[in-house]
N, C-alpha and C positions, 0 to 999 in steps of 0.2 A: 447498554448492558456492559459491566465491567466483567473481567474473568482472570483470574491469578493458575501463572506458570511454572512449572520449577522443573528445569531440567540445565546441563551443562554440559561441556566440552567440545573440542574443537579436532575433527583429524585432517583438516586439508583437503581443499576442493580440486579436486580431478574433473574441472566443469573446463567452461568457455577461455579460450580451447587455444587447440596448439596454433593453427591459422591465425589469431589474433597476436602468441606470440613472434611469429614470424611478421606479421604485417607490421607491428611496432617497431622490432628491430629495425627495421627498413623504413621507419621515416610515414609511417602511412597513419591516419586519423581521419574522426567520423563517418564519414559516408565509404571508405575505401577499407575501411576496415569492416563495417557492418557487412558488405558485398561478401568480402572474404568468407565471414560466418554464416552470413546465410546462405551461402553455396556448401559448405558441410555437410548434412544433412544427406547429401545426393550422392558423397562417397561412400556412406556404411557400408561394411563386410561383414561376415562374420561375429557378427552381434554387436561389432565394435564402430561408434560412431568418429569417421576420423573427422579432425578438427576442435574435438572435443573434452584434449587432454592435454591440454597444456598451460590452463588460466587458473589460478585459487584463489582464493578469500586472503586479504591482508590484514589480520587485523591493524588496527590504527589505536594508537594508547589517545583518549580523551580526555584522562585526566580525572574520571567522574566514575562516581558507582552508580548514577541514575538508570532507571529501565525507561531505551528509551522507542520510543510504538510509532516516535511521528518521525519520519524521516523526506527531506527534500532533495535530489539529485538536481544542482546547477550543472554542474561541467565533471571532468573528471579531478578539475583542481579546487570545485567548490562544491560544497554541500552543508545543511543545516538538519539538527536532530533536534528534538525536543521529547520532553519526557515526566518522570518525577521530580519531586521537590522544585516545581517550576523553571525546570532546569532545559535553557536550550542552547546550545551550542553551533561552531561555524569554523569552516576551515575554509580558509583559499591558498592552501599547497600541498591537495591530496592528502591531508589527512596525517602529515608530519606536527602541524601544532593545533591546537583549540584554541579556538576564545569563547569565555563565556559572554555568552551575550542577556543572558537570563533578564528579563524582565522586573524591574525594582520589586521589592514586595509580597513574588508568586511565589514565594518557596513552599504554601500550601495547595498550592494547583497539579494538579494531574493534567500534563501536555502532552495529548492523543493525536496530534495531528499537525504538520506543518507545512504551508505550500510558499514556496517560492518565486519572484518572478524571473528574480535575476540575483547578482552578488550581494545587492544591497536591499533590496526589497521582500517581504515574507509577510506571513503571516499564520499566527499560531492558535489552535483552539482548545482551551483545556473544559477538560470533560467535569461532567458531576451531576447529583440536583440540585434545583436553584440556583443560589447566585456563584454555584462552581465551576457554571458552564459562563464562559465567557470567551473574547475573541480579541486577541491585538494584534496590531501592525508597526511594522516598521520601515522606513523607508531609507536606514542611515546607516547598513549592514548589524543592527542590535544597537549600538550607541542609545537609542533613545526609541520607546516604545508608548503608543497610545493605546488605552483599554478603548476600544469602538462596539465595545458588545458586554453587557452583563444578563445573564436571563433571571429576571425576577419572578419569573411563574414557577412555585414547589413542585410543579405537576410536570417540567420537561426536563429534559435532559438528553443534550447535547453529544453527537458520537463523531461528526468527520465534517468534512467540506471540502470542497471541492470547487476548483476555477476556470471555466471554459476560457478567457483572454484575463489581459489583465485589470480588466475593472468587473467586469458578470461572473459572480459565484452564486454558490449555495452552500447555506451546512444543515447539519440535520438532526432531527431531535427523536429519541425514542414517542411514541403513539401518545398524543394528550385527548384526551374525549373522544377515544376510539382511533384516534387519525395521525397519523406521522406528522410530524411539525418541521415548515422548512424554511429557513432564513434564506432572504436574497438581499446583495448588496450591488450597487451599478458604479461604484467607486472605487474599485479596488480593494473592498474592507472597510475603509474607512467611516462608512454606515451600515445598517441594517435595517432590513421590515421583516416581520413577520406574513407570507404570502396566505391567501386564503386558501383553507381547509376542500372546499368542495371540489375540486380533479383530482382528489386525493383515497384511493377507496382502502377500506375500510381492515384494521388489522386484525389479525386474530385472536383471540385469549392467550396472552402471555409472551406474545410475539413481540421483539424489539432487533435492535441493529448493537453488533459489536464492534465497542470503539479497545481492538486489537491492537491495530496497526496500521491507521488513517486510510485504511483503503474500503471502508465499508461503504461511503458514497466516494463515485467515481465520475470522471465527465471525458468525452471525445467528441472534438469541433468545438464549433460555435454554441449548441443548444441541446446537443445528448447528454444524458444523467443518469447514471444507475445508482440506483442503492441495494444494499445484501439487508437479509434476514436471518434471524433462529430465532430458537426459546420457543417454539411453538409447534403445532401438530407437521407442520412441512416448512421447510426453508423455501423462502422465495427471493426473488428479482424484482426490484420497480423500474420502469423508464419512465424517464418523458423525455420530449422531443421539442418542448419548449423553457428549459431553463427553468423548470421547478412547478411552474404551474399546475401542468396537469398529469395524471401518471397511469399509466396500464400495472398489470402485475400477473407474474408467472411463477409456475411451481418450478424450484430447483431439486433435483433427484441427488440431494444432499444428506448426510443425514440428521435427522430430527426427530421431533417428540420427547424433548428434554432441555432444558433452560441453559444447558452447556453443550449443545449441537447448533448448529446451519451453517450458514454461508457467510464467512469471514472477512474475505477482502475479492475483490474484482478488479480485472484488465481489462480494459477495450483497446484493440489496435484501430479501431474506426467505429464508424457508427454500425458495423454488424458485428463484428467478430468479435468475442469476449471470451474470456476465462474469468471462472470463479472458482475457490477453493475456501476449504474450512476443516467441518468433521466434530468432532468433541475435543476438548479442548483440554480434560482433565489428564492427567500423565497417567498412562498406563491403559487410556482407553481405547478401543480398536475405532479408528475410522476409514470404515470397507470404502468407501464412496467419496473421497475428499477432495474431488474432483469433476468439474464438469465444464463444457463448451458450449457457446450459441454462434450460427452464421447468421442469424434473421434479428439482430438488435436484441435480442434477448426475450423473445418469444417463447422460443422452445428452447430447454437447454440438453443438453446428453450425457449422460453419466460418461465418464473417460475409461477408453478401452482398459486402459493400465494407470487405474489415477498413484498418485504421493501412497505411501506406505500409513501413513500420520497425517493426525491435523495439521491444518496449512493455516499460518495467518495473514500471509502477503504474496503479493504474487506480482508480475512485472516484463511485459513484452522486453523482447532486447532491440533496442529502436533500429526501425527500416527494415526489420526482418518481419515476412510473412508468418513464420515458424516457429520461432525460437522465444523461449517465455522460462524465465526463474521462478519458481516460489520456494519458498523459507517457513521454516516453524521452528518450536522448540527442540526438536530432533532431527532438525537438517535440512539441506538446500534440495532440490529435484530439479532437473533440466526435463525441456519438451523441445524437440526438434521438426515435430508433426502438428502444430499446432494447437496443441493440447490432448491429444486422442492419448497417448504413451506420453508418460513422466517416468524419469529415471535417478536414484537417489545418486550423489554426487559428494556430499559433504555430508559431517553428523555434527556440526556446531550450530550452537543453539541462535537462533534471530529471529524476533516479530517482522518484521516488513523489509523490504527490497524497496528500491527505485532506479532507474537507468535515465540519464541525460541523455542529448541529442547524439553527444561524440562519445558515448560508447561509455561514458563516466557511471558506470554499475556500484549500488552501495548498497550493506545492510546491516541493519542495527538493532541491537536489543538486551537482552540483561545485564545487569553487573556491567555499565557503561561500555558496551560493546560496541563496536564500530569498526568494520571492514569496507574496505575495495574490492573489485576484481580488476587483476593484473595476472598481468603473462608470467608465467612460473620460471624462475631464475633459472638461467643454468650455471 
């Protein structure tokens, strides 16, 4: 399910945090600075979360007017976006220069989605019906790309993917013959099958998955998989527990009952803990609900004590922390320091999706070729 956004401007993130710029000056990365952040949290006063004020959004000039929904966090010096007019791009020095890497030919492709393994390695999936859903890889940092996927059935259409290592993935197709459709590859991309329909139950009238902001199927570990839902009488959650095959499904307390509401993008920090967010999607619409958590794999989920203000279309643990999770929409970024129970608004620039690397490399991306970091606020 496709959905068009229109909102703008940017006032500076007063998000993650002053600890972070303290631990940079000092020489500190990955795992020593995560510590730092996720000890935050345990100082709040007075309403005021310390550690929490000192990190904004940078934007990054790309070069590009494309809207871009797929975004991959390598490091904090690399990352890959992808977007309209077949447009996918790649920095490796934080986001001082682009290259286009764009794929021969795709300038009529819608690129929803893009996973990364490493600096050289990715893989991209653009969205559509028919043969506009398709999948490449590359192995030579863009230099050179193989289509490994076309979908020739009028009847799917293609929203996300998603890679537990680097050769087992899945990506996922809105309901054909009642049933969610889901590719798996054991090659890193490089092929595909269509997996059998029967562990697969069964969707609802008008229910499909939005391809937002590449987080609508998600994966943690070897063999967890979720996918989000709307468009239909309740937003739901799929898992499976074995790489696609088979899948359970739960109501998400999102809101729904309209073809521009559910559940947008998903985080798991493991195989139980998750966040989901979404709402309606149209500017100017209220989403009471646009937030919720699961501690049991996505069984049950709980509406969030103090969800986002607005719909969310991405959302993003901050790696090694129990607590601390980004989402972004067209109306601004939220921090959670309580593991999703309370979100708090932080920025009012516009972004589809978030991602966060191992070393803390946080990015996010979205209209009018946007493209920010989070970095420790200058003094």
């Amino acid at each position: 399910m496709t959905e068009k956004k229109t909102t703008k401007g940017l006032t500076g993130l007063k998000g993650l945090t002053g600890t972070l710029r303290r631990a940079a000056a000092a020489g500190l990365c990955g795992a020593a600075l995560v510590s730092a952040v996720a000890a935050a949290p345990a100082q709040a006063q007075q309403g005021r979360v310390e550690g929490l004020s000192g990190a904004t959004w940078r934007l990054k000039d790309s070069g590009s007017d494309a809207r871009f929904r797929g975004l991959a966090a390598v490091s904090r010096t690399t990352a890959w976006v992808a977007g309209t007019k077949g447009t996918v791009l790649r920095t490796h020095d934080g986001g001082r220069s682009w290259r286009n890497v764009s794929p021969p030919g795709a300038e009529g492709l819608e690129f929803r989605d893009i996973e990364a393994f490493d600096a050289r390695r990715a893989v991209v999936l653009a969205i559509g019906e028919g043969e506009a859903s398709r999948v490449f890889r590359t192995d030579d940092a863009g230099a050179t790309w193989t289509e490994s996927f076309r979908n020739t059935d009028p009847r799917a259409f293609y929203d996300c993917l998603t890679f537990f290592d680097a050769r087992n993935g899945i990506a996922l197709s809105d309901p054909v013959d009642g049933k969610y459709r889901v590719l798996a590859t054991g090659d890193g991309g490089r092929s595909w099958r269509v997996l059998p329909s029967d562990g697969m139950p069964a969707a609802q009238p008008g229910e499909a998955a939005f391809a937002a902001g590449g987080q609508c199927l998600v994966s943690a570990g070897r063999r967890d998989a979720w996918f989000a839902t709307g468009g239909a009488a309740t937003a739901r959650v799929f898992h499976s527990a074995d790489r696609g095959r088979t899948w359970t499904v739960a109501d998400a307390p999102l809101p729904a009952g309209d073809p521009a509401r559910g559940v947008f993008a998903l985080a798991f920090r493991d195989a139980r803990t998750g966040l989901a967010v979404g709402g309606d999607y149209r500017a100017g619409q209220p989403s009471p609900k646009a937030a919720a958590v699961t501690a049991d794999g996505g069984a049950v989920w709980t509406v969030a004590d103090a969800p986002p203000p607005a719909y969310r279309s991405g959302v993003t643990w901050l790696p090694h922390s129990r607590r601390t999770a980004l989402a972004v929409g067209p109306t601004g970024t939220d921090v959670t320091t309580d593991g999703g129970r309370t979100w708090r608004a932080v920025d009012q620039g516009s972004y589809d999706t978030v991602d966060c690397a191992p070393d803390l490399g946080c990015w996010a991306a979205g209209e009018q070729g946007r493209v920010a970091r989070l970095e420790p606020a200058r003094t």
